[in-house]
Phi, psi and omega in degrees: 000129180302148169345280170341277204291338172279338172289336185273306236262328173278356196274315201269324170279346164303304176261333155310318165250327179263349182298302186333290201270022196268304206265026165333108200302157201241150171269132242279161158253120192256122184232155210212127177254104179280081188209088213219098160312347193232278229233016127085031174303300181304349157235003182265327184306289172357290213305315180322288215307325190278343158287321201290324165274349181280316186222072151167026159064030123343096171259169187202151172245139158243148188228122217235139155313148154220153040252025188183160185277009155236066175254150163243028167224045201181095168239092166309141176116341215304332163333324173299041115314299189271094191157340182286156150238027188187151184223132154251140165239101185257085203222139177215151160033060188263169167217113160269101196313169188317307226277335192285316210292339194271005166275312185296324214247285175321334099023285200282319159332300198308322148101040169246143220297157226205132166210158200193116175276163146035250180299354162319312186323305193246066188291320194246124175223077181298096183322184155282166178072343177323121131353328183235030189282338168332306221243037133278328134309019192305340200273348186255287162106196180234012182222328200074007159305170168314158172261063178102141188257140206081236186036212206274355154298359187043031207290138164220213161202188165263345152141174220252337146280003192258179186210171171240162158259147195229128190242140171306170191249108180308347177268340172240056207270329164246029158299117167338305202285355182245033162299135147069001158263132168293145233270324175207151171227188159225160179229153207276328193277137186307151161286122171276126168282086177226039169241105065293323192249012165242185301007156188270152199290135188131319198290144141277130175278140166232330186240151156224153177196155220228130157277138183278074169109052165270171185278343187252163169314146155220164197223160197291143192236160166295196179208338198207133160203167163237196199139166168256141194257217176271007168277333234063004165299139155276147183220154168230152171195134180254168155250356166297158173153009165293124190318318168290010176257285162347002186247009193245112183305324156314297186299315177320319180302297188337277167307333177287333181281298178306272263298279181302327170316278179343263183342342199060033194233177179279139128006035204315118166305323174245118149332139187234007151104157197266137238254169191221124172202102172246095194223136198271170171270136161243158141349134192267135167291000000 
């Protein structure tokens, strides 16, 4: 066989058989930033992460404080980042040195989807005057959350006996991510206060809750929205994230849902079933 056509005829099975799987879609990476004083994110997160691989194809990092989660100035690995395609943030009151904070802040740069439980609003607790005194706004932002809890946002909450009912928002009744949530439920978690001005203008509301036995006047707040943030990330972000919201299958939906929503990727239509989490709540530091 002449040279040519034989050089042509491997050059054409070449790309017939071999490209699919050369160009094999590689499977996306999720990496979850852990460091929380309360509601026990470094172990209820695992569990998520350990479905998304199990059943929904998936890789994951969990990324933990050490030596315990109320060290607050140190979650080693965070290079793992620049390799995710999704960061979850489970963070409460941290001070992270420069060299950790500049994985986070490339991260964001990078302009790739953002997810965020609860104490995120106040991720960062930076004395004034701080050299990282910034990143105490993480919650606005990289979420569109409040910036840092009190201050002129009034970020609060209604007290630690009350709990919420959480309703879908009717307008945003056939957003992919609220598949398979129930139209109204209820949660261990105190209702957070962020409203007037947040969600930041621009966000989609998916959730709303109303507090049950609060201690204060309390008036109905979102609980969830999505939105871009000021890098251009897409974002999701709840202020649910009590370990006992984690035992309620809308919420378990919830989350499984952003998760590929973050991704661009669909919405699994069939539930792979509700997760067993069982993690207790501690005492706030």
């Amino acid at each position: 066989m002449n040279t040519f056509f034989a050089g042509l005829l491997l050059t054409i099975s070449t790309v017939l058989f071999c490209t699919p799987s050369s160009q094999k879609t590689k499977k996306p990476l999720v990496v979850f930033v852990c460091g929380d004083h309360e509601y026990s994110g470094e172990e209820t997160l695992p569990i998520i992460a350990a479905e998304l691989e199990k059943n929904y194809g998936m890789r994951t990092i969990v990324l933990k404080a050490s030596p315990d989660h109320n060290s607050e100035e140190n979650i080693p690995g965070l290079e793992a980042l620049k390799e995710a395609d999704l960061a979850v943030f489970y963070l409460r009151w941290r001070r992270l040195p420069s060299e950790q904070l500049a994985h986070i802040e490339a991260y964001l740069k990078s302009g790739k989807p953002v997810m965020g439980f609860r104490t995120t609003t106040h991720a960062f607790n930076f004395p004034k005057g701080h050299p990282s005194e910034k990143w105490n706004a993480f919650g606005e932002f990289a979420l569109n959350a409040p910036p840092g809890w009190g201050g002129k946002a009034k970020h609060t909450h209604y007290g630690h006996n009350s709990s919420t009912d959480v309703s879908v928002v009717p307008k945003a009744a056939d957003n992919p991510i609220l598949t398979g949530v129930a139209k109204d439920f209820h949660v261990r978690s105190w209702l957070y206060h962020v409203v007037p001005d947040y969600p930041l203008k621009g966000s989609t509301l998916l959730l709303t809750g109303k507090a049950v036995n609060p201690q204060t006047a309390a008036v109905e707040n979102p609980v969830a929205w999505t939105g871009t943030n000021s890098f251009g990330g897409k974002i999701f972000m709840t202020t649910l994230g009590h370990p006992e919201d984690f035992r309620i299958e809308s919420f378990q939906r919830l989350v499984i849902n952003a998760v590929h929503d973050e991704l661009g990727l669909k919405v699994p239509k069939k539930w792979k079933g509700k997760m067993d989490i069982q993690v207790p709540y501690r005492v706030a530091k």
